[in-house]
C-alpha positions in Angstrom: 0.0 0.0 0.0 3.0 2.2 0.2 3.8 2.6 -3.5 0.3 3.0 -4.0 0.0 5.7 -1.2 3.2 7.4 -2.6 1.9 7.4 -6.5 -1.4 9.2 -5.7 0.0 11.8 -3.5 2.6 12.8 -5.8 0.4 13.2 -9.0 -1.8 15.2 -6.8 0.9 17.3 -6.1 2.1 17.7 -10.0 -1.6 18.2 -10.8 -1.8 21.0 -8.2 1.5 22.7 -9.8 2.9 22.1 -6.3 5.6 19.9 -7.1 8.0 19.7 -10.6 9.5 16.0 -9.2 9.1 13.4 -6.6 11.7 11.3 -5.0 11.6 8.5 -2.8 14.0 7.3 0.3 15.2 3.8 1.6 14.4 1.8 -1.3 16.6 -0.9 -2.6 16.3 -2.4 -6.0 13.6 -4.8 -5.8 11.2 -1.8 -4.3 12.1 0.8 -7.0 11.7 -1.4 -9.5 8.1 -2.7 -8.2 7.5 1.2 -7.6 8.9 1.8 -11.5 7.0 -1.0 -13.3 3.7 1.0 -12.0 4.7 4.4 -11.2 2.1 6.6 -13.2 4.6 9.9 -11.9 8.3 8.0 -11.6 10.3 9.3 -8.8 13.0 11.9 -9.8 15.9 10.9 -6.9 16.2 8.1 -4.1 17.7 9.5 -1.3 19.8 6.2 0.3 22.6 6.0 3.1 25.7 5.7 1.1 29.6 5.7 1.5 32.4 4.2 1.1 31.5 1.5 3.7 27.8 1.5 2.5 28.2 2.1 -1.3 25.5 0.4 -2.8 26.7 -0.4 -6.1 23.5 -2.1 -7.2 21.5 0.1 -6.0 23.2 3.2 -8.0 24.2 1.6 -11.3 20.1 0.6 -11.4 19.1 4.1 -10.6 21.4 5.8 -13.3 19.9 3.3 -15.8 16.5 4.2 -14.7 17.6 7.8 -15.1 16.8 8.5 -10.7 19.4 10.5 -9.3 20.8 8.4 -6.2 21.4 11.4 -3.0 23.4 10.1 -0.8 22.6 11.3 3.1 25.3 10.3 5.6 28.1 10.6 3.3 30.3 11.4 6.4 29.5 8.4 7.9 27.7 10.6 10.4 30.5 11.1 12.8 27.9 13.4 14.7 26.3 10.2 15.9 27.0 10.6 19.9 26.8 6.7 20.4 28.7 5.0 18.5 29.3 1.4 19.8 32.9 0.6 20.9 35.2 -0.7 18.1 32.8 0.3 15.5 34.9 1.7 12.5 34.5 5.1 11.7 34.8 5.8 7.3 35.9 9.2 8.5 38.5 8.2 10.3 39.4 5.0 7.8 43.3 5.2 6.7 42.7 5.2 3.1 40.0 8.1 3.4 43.2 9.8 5.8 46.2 9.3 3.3 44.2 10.9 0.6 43.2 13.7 2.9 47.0 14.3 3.5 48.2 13.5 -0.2 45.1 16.1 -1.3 45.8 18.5 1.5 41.9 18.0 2.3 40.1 17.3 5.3 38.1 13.5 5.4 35.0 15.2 5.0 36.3 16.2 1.8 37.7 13.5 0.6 34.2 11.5 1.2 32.2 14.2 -0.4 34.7 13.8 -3.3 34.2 10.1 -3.6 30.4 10.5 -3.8 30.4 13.3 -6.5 33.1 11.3 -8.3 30.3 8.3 -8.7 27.4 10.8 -10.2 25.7 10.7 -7.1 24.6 13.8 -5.0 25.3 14.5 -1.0 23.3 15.8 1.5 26.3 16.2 4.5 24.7 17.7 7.8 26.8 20.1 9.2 25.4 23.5 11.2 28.7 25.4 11.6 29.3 27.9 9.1 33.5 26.8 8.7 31.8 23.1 8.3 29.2 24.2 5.4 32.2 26.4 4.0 34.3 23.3 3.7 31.6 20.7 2.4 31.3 23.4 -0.1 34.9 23.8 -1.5 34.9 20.0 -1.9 32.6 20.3 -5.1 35.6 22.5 -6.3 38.3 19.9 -6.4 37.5 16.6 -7.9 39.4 13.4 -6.5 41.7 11.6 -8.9 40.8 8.2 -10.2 43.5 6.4 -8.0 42.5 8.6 -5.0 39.0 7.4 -5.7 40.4 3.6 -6.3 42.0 3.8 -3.0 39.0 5.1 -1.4 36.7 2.6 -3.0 38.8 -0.4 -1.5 37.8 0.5 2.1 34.3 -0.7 1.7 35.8 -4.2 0.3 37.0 -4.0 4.2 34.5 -2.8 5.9 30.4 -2.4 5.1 28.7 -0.8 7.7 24.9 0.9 7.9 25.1 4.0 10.5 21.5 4.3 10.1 19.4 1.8 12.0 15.7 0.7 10.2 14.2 0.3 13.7 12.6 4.1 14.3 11.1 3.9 10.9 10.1 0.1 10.9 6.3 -0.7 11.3 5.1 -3.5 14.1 6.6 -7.1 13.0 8.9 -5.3 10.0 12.3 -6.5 9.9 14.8 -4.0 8.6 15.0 -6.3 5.3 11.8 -5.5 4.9 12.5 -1.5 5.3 15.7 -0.9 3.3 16.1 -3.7 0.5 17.0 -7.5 0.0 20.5 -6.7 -0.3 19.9 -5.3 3.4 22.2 -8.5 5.0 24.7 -7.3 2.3 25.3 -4.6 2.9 25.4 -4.7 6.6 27.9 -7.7 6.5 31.2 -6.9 8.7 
């Protein structure tokens, strides 16, 4: 009933000249294709977690053939998160992302915004200090080289990790398969 729900509202809100696009959030490949196979107003941009240690190939190699615009929120690896389990691994702090901060004379954040731009995708970084916005800014300015990139890319043959946890959004007896996609145990893996 989601898709359903989701189709409705946002021809309403073409029809009504309130909206130009519609986008959708969370959904893996087997939901956006369902949601594209009967779509009547197709969904402009999926707005997924993604980073280096969540990068969702699949995901955006379907979306750019579809022609949706994968947005990447948590691009940082959201190093605001105040509890972070022990001995979880931080992307922002991961030594590939680190050298080529260093070699690039960047910061990490940088360096991660980079990467995502790089792959066609767009960011949205949170950030409320004005040096921090600045900074996310400038890193549109500089692309990252192709071996920079490379290097970057290998971390998440390391290490895949979600930040983002399915269970504030899931619905009573939802599993977080169920929420994100069936690559959800794939991407999670350690």
């Amino acid at each position: 009933y989601t898709m359903f729900y989701v189709d409705i509202h946002a021809l309403d809100l073409q029809r009504a000249g309130l909206a130009r696009s519609v986008g959708v959030s969370n959904m893996g490949v087997k939901g956006l294709r369902e949601l594209l196979d009967t779509a009547r107003v197709r969904p402009a941009v999926n707005q997924v977690e993604c980073h280096p240690y969540l990068p969702q190939w699949e995901l955006v190699r379907f979306c750019r053939e579809q022609g949706v615009v994968v947005s990447c929120y948590s691009p940082l690896g959201n190093p605001g998160r105040t509890k972070r389990p022990a001995g979880e691994p931080a992307v922002w702090e991961d030594p590939a992302v680190l050298a080529v901060a260093r070699r690039t004379n960047s910061t990490a954040a940088q360096v991660l915004l980079r990467w995502a731009l790089a792959r066609g995708t767009s960011v949205i970084p949170k950030s409320v200090t004005e040096a921090r916005l600045l900074e996310n800014l400038l890193a549109a300015q500089k692309p990252l080289g192709l071996a920079d990139w490379r290097e970057v890319s290998a971390a998440g043959e390391r290490v895949s990790i979600r930040y983002g946890k399915a269970d504030r959004f899931l619905r009573e007896g939802q599993a977080p398969e169920d929420f994100w996609s069936e690559s959800y145990a794939s991407d999670t893996a350690a």
